[in-house]
N, C-alpha and C positions, 0 to 999 in steps of 0.2 A: 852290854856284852858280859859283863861282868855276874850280872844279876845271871843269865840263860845257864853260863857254866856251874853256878853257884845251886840256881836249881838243880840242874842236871846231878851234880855230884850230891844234892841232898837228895834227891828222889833215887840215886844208884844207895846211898848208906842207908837209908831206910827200908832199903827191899821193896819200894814201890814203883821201880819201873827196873825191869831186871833185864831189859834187852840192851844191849853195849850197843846196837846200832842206834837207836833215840837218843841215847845218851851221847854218842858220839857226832850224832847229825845235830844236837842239840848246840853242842861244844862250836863244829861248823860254823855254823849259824852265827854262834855269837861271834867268832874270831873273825867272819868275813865283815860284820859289821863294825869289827871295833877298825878293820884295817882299813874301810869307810870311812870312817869317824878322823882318824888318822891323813888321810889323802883330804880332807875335807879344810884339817885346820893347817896343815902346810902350806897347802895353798893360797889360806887367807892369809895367814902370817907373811908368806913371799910374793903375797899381791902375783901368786901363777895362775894366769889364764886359763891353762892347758888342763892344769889340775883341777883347778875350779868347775873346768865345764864337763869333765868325768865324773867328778863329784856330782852334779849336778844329772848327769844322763842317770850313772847308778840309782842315787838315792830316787830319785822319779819311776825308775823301774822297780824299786823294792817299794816306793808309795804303792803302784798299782795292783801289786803284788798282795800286799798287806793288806790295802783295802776292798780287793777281791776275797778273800780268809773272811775278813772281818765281816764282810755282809752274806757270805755264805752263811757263817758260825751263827747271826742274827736270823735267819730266815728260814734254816732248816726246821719242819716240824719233825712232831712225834714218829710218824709214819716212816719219814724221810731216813729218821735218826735206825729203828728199827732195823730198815733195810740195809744199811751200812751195818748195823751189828752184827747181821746176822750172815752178810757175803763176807768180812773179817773174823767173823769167830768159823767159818767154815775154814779158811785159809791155817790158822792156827795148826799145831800140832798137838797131839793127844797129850804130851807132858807140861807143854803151855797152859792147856785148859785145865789140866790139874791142879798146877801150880795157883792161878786163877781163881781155881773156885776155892780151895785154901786160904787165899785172901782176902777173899773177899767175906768167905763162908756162905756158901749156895752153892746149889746145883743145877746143873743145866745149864741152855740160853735160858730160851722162851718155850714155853710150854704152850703151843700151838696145835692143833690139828687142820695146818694148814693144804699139808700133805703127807701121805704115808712116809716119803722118804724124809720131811722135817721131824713128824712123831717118831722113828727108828732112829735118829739122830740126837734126839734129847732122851730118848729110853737107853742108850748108847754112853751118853755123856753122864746122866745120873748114876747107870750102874758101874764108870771108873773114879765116880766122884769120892774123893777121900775127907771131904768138908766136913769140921767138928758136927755142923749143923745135923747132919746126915741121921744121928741117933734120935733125931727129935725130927722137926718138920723145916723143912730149908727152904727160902726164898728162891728164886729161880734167877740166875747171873744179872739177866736181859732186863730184868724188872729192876735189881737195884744199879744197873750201870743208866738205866733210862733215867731214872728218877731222877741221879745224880746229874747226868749228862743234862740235861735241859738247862739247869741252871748254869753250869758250868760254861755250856756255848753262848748266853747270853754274857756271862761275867767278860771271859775271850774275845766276844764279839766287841764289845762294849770296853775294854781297853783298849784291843788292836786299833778301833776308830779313832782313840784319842792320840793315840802315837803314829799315826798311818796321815794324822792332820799336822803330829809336826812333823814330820818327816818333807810334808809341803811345804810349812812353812820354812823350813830349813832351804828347801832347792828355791824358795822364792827370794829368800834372802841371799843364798850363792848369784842367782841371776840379778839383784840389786846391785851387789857390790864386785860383779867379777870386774865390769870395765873401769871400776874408778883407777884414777891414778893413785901410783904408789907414793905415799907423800917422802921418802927417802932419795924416791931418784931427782933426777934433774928435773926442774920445774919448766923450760923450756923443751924437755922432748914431748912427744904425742904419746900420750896412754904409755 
């Protein structure tokens, strides 16, 4: 949890994710798992049943959760990645994609003549492009978020699966030791 917020607040000071919603959903994210985390070891410590097997329903649902991400993030191709860029950079606002192509330094998406209305859209988006690049010859956004993006889904994919595996083995170990007896109480009661 710790790690999620930790990014979050490096990627908000660097200027490399400038929207407070990511950053804030990020934040979420981590707090709702650390309060997981939290219900998870009470339980065992108090040998609580009740707690134990909400621990155990949650983290199962953030397993299937997580391991539905992580084999998306492994399976998407080129094509697939494309079309997501290009139905979210539509969504964008024109101060966004500025901002964007500033950082990145490029213009445009994709330089396509898919369609007239695709071509009017990147002749649109170059001519508000403020990118150092602009004086000389600029790469085009689409081409270096692709580039990047491929490895990236594999890196995501390929954590998430390692942590989406103990997230299992964590509810498997709740469901091993919820019925033991608590060795504190009385030795002659039941569980």
């Amino acid at each position: 949890m710790e790690a999620f917020q930790h990014m979050a607040a490096w990627g908000k000071g660097f200027g490399l994710v400038s929207s407070i919603h990511i950053i804030g959903g990020v934040i979420a994210v981590g707090v709702f798992l650390l309060l997981i985390a939290i219900v998870g070891l009470i339980g065992a410590i108090h040998h609580h049943q009740v707690m134990l097997f909400f621990y155990m329903v949650i983290l199962f649902i953030v397993f299937l959760f997580q391991f539905g991400v992580s084999c998306s993030c492994l399976a998407i191709n080129r094509g697939q990645q494309e079309t997501l860029l290009i139905s979210a950079w539509g969504m964008l606002h024109n101060e966004t994609k500025v901002d964007l192509e500033n950082k990145l330094d490029c213009c445009g998406l994709l330089n396509t003549n898919a369609t007239a209305t695709a071509r009017a859209q990147f002749d649109l988006d170059v001519l508000n492009c403020k990118a150092p690049c602009k004086q000389k010859s600029c790469l085009t956004c689409g081409d270096k978020m692709l580039n990047r993006g491929n490895d990236v889904l594999k890196i995501l994919g390929g954590v998430g699966l390692f942590f989406s595996f103990t997230e299992i083995l964590g509810v498997w170990l709740a469901v091993r030791y919820r019925n033991q007896k608590d060795p504190r109480a009385n030795p002659s009661a039941f569980l």
